[in-house]
N, C-alpha and C positions, 0 to 999 in steps of 0.2 A: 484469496486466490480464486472463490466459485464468483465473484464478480467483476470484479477487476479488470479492464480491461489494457494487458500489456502486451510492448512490443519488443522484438529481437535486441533493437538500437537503443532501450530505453537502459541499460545496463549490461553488464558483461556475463552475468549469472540470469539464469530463469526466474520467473519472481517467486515457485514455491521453494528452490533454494536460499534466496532473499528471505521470506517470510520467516520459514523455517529458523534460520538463526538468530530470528530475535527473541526467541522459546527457549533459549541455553540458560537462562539462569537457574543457579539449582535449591537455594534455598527458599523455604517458604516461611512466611512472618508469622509470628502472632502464635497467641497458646489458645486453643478449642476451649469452649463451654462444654459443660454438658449438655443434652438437646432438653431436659428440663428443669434446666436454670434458671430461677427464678430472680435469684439479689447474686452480685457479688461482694466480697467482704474482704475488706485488703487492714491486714496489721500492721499500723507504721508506727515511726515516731522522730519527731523532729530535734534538733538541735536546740531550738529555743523559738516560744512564739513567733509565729510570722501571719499575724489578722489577717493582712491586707492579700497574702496569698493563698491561691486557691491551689487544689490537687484534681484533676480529672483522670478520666479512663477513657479511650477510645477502641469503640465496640465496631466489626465486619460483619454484615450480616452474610445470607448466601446470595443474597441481589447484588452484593460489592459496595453497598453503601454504607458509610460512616456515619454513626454515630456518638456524640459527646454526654457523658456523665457527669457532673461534677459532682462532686461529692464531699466538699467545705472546704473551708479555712484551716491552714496551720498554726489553730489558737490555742496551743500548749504543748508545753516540750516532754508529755506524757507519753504513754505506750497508749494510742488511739485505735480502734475498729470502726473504720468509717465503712460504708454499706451503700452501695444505689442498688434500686430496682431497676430490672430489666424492661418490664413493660408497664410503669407505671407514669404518668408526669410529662407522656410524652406527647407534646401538644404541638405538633410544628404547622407550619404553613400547608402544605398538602398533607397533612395527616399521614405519614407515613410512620411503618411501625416496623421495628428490625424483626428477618426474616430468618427463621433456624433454619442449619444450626449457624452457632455466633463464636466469635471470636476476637479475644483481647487482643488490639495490635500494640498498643502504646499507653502509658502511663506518665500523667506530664503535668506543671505544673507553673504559676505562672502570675507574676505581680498585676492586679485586676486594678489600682489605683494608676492611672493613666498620666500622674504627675508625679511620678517616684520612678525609680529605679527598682530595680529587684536587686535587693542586698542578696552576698554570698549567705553560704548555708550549708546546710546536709540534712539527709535523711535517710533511716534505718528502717528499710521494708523487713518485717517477720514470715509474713506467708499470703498467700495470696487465695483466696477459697469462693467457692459458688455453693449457695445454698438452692437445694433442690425443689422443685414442689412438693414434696415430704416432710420440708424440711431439714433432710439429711444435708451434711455440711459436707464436702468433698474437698479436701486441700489441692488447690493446682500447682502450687509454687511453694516450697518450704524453705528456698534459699540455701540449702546446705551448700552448696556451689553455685557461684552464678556464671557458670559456663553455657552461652548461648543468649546473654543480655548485652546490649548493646546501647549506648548512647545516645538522642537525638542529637541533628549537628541544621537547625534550621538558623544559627545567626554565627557571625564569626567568634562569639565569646564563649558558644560552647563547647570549642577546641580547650579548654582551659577544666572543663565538666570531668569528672573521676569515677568509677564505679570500681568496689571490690570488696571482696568476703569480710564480712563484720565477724568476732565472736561472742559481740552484744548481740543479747536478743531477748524476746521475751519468755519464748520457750525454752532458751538455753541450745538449740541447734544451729543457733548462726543468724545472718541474715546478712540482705545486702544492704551496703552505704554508697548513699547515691551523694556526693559533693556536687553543686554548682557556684558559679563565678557568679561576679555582679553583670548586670545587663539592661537592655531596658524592659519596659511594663509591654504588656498586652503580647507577651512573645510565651512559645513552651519552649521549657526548659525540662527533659526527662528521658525515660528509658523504654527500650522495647524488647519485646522478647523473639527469639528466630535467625540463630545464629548472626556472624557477618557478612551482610549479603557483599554477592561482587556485583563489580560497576553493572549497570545495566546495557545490555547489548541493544546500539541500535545503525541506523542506514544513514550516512550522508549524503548529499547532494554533491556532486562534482564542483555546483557554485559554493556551499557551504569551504569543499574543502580551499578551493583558490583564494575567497578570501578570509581565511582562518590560519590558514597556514598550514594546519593539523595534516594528521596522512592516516590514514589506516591504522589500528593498531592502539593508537594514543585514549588516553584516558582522562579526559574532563570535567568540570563541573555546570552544570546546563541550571538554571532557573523555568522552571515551570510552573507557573500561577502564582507569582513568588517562592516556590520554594527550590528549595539546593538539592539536585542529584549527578551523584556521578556515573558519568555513562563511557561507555566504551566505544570507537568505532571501527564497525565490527564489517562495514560493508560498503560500496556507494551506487549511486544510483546517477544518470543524467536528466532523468525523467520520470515521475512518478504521477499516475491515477489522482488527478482532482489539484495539483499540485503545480504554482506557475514556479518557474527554474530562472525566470528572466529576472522577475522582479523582487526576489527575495531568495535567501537559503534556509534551509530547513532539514531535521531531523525526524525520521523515522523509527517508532520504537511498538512494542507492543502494549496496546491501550491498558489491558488489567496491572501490567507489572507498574507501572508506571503511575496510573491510579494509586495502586498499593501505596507504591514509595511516597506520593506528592500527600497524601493524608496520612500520614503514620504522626505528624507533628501537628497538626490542625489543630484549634484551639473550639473552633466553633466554626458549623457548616461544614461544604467538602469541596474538592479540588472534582468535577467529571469532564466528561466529555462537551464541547459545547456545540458539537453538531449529529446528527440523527439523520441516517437514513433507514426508511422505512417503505414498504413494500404491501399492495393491499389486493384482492382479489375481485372487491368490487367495483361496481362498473355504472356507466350510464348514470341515471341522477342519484342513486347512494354514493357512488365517489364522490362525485361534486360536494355533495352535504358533508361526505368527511373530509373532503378538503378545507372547506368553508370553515368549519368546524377548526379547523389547525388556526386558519388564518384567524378566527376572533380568539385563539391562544387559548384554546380546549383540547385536552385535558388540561395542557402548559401552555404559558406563555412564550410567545416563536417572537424572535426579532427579524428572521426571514423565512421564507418558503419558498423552494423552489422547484416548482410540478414538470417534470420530465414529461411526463406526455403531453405538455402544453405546448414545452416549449418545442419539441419534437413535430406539432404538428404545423406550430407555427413555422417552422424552418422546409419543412415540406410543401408551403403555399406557393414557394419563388417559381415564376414557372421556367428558369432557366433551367434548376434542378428536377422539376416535375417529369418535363419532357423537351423542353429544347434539345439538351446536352445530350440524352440519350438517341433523339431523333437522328442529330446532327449527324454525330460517329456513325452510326448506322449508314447514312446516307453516303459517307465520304467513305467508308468501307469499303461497301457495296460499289461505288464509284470508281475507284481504285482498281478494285479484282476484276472491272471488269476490261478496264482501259488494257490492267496489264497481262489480260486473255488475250486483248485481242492484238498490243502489242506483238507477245509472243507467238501470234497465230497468223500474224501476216511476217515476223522473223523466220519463223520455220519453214513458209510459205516461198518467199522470196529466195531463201539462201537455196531451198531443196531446186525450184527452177534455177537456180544462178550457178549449179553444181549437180545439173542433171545427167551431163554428157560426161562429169567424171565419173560420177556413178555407174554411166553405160560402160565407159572405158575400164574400169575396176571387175564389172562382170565379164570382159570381153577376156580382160585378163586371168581369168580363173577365180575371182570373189566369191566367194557363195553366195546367196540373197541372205541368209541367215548371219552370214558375217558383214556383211553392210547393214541388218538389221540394228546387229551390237554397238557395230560404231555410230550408226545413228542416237543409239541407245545413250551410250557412252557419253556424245557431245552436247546431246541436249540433257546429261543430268549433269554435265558439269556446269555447263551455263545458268541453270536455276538455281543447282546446288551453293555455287555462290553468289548468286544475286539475291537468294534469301537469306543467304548468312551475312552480306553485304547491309541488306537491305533493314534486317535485325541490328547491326551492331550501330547502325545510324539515326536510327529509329530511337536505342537506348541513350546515342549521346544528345539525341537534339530532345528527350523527354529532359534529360537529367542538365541540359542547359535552360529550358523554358519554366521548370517547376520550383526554381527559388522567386522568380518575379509570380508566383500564384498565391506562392505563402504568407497571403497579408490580407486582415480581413478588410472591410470598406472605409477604417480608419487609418488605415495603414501601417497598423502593427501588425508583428509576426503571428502565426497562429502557432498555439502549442497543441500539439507537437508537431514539429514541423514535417512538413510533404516527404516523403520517401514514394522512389517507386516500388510500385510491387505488380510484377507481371503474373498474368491469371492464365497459368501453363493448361491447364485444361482448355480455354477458349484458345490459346494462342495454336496449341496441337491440334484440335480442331480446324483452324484458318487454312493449318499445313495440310492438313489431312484435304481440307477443300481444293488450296491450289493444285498440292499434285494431282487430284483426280484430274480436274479439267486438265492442266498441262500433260497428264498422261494420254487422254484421250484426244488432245493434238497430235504428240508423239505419233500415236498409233495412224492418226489420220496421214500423216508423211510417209510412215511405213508402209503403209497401205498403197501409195503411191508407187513407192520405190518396187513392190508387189506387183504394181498392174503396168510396170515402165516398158516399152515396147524396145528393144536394141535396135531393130533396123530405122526404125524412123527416128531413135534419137541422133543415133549417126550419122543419117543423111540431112539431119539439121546441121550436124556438125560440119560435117563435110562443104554443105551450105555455106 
């Protein structure tokens, strides 16, 4: 909302009430490390050999990035203490290293032979533990209840997935049993910890809803980078910042929760963001160099770029925009106010001699000069009074007929967002405050007449 740039028309709510409602969910994933957690050490045991499958953990640093552990094969149907390290082994492509504190989102596992199926199974978690830089051991999870675990559901076979209180265990307090269905290879299959979350709250598109069918209210299943989340909608929009409505429909949701969700099943790598704005202070040939810098994909590699103050100044070059257009209005303004000075300075002109001798006759009658002042008053604020309220309401229908043939750029599509008018009441009360002056200081020039009107010689014109 501090950049964004929206309008009245672009939806029916403000966009910090917009925004705001896609902050409603209330649970949060994942169980905490300790901050000097060095190994995690999880006690399971499986149902019967499974080589060819693998078990991992997936770790949240405080930067929101995923990372995967794996931590072996299910090659024995023993009570095993498989163990990774936290900061060890980890070799990635930009060297990045998880950032405390950390946090286990999901535990998953998963047929690594690419020509098999993942046979059914099960498996009996005993506790779940982080060995410290002390090496003091801390148990995070002991399983006596698994109130608060929850199933991954990244393919349709693991609606058929089971979890529930074992009173097998190795310590003898329980544990959980995780059952999976058959399915295919290279997929997770597992559990996370952090209540059941509800759907995720987010914003549809007016085009989204027309052709969806959906309404408000309805609760969906959305794909995001491949993966399955269910979301709610929870709001809509017509028009949204960065966003064409013409040529696609699209959803709106808040980026971290939705990160959360899309990697909670990851197997390897992570589900981000895949666009970046970014904002710099420097200026003159240090920009440059840090633009340059983007463009040969420093720090990262960029598949586009695109420099706002570039393009900005290059749209400033046209010289219709420069100064034509502003010249113009100006000139036709100024032209205008002045025709209809003078207009109304040979109107008041003409009619006061055209209505001299009733005016005599009106004093002869008993008028006061002060009560023909009024009426003077009177007739000429009625005659402006609605030539400019005439003159305004004609003005608004021939804008609001001329500005849909403007809304097309030089290919002849529509611009997003499309043209509205918007009147800039400060300059327009200004114009007014202009005209009346000068039409007042007409007024006053008639008055002034009617002031210095002689009776006998208009009469004897009359009489003439």
């Amino acid at each position: 909302t501090d950049v964004a740039w929206f309008r009245d028309d672009f939806a029916d709510d403000p966009i910090a009430e917009i925004i705001d409602g896609l902050n409603s969910r209330e649970h949060q994933l994942g169980l905490p490390l300790p901050d000097d957690a060095r190994a995690v050490e999880i006690l399971l045991k499986a149902d019967r050999p499974h080589p060819s499958v693998f078990i991992a953990a997936r770790i949240k640093d405080s930067n929101g990035r995923f990372f995967t552990y794996i931590m072996g094969a299910l090659e024995t149907s023993n009570w095993r203490l498989m163990t990774f390290q936290l900061f060890e082994g980890k070799n990635t492509r930009w060297n990045l290293f998880p950032s405390r504190p950390l946090t286990l989102v999901s535990l998953a596992l998963g047929e690594t032979d690419g020509q098999s199926r993942l046979m059914p199974g099960s498996l009996l978690i005993d506790t779940i533990r982080a060995r410290r830089a002390t090496s003091e051991v801390e148990v995070l999870e002991s399983f006596q209840n698994i109130e608060g675990w929850n199933i991954l559901h990244e393919i349709d076979e693991a609606a058929q997935d089971r979890i529930r209180h074992s009173e097998v265990s190795a310590r003898g307090d329980g544990a959980l049993m995780f059952a999976w269905s058959g399915g295919p290879a290279l997929t997770a299959r597992g559990i996370y910890p952090g209540g059941d979350p509800d759907p995720i709250p987010v914003v549809a598109s007016a085009s989204f809803l027309r052709g969806s069918g959906h309404k408000l209210g309805d609760e969906i299943e959305v794909s995001m980078g491949g993966r399955r989340l269910n979301v709610k909608l929870k709001n809509t929009v017509d028009y949204f910042p960065t966003l064409n409505t013409f040529d696609g429909q699209f959803l709106i949701g808040d980026l971290d929760t939705l990160v959360d969700a899309a990697n909670l099943g990851q197997m390897r790598g992570e589900l981000t963001a895949n666009e970046m704005w970014l904002s710099t202070d420097l200026e003159g040939a240090d920009r440059e160099i840090f633009v340059d810098g983007l463009r040969l994909g420093k720090p990262l590699p960029v598949a586009k770029l695109v420099d706002r103050q570039l393009d900005l100044s290059e749209a400033q070059l046209d010289p219709l925009v420069l100064a034509g257009w502003r010249a113009l209005l100006l000139i036709a303004f100024g032209a205008i106010l002045i025709l209809s000075s003078l207009g109304f300075l040979v109107h008041a002109y003409v009619s006061f001699r055209n209505r001299e001798l009733q005016f005599a006759l009106m004093r002869t009658m008993g008028f006061a000069t002060r009560q023909l002042v009024a009426l003077m008053w009177l007739e000429q604020a009625l005659v402006i009074a609605v030539g400019m309220a005439l003159g305004t309401w004609m003005g608004g229908r021939l804008g609001s007929t001329i500005m849909p043939f403007l809304g097309h750029d030089d290919q002849g599509s529509q611009v997003i967002p499309p043209f509205v008018i918007e009147v800039s009441w400060a300059n327009l009360l200004v114009t007014y405050a202009a005209m009346s002056v000068i039409f007042t200081v007409i007024i006053l020039g008639v008055i002034l007449f009617i002031q210095r009107m002689s009776l006998s010689r208009v009469l004897r014109i009359g009489d003439n």
